[in-house]
N, C-alpha and C positions, 0 to 999 in steps of 0.2 A: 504494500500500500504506500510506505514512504517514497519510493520510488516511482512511483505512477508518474505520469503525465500532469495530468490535472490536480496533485496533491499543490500547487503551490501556494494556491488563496488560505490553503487552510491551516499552514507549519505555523506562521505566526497570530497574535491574538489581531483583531482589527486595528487600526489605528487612530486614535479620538482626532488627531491633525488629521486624516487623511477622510475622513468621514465621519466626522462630530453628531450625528445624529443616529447611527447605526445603534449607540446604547440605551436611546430611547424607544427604539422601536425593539432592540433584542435586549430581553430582562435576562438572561442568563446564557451569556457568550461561555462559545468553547472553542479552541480548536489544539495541533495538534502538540504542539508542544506542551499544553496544559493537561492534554489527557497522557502523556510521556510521565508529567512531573507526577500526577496521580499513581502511574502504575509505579513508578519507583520510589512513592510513596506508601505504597502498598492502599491506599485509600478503596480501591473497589474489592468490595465484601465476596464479590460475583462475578460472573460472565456477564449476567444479565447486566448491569451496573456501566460493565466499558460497554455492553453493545448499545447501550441509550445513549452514553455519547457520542459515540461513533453515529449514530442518525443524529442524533440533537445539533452535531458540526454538517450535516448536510439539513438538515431541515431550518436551520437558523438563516442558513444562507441563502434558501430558497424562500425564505419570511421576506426579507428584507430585498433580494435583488428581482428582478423583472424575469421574465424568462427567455426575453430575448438577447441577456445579459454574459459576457463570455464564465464571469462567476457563476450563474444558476448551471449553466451548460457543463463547467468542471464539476457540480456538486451530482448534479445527476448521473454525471459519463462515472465518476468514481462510488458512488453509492451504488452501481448497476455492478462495478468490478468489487465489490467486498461484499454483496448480499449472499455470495456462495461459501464464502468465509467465515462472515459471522454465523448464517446459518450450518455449519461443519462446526461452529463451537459451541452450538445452542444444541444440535442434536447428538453430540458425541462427547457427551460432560468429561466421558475419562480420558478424550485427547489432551493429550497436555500440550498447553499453550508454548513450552518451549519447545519442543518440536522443529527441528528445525524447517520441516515444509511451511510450518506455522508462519517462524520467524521472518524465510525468507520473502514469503508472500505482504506478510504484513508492515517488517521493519521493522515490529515491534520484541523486545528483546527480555522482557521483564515479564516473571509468572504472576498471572493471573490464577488467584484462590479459584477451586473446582467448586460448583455449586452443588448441595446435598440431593 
């Protein structure tokens, strides 16, 4: 996922200089560096937990941008390349996320707790 194409609107947080009004229309921004700082924080209890971020960083983006927007256009083209990913960790609780097919697909490098 880090590597994709279209990951690049989402690595850093918005910018208040480069668009002052995005935090009034989005009550609770994420993206990727902040769901990184989480995982190596250990903060998600769950799978379930990173995979709501992981939509909550395309669905924020699809709140606030247009759709004829080249940002709506990376949130969809990259939500369409991780929907077979999250769901492979939603239905295979005992894949372990370090894994390395896991890791290479997603970039992400930090275990995620296994949900009961």
């Amino acid at each position: 996922m880090m590597k994709h194409k279209d990951i690049w609107p989402f690595k850093e947080p918005v910018s208040k200089e480069d668009v002052p009004n995005y935090y009034d229309v989005i009550k609770d921004p994420i993206d990727m560096r902040k769901i990184e700082e989480r995982i190596r924080g250990k903060f998600y209890k769950d799978r379930e937990q990173f995979i709501k971020d992981i939509h909550k960083l395309f669905n924020n983006c699809r709140t606030y941008n247009q759709p004829d927007t080249l940002y709506y256009k990376c949130a969809c083209s990259l939500d369409e390349f991780v929907k077979p990913l999250l769901q492979n960790l939603r239905e295979k609780r005992h894949h372990d996320p370090d894994d390395e097919e896991v890791q290479a697909k997603t970039g992400l490098k930090k275990k995620i707790k296994k949900t009961k």
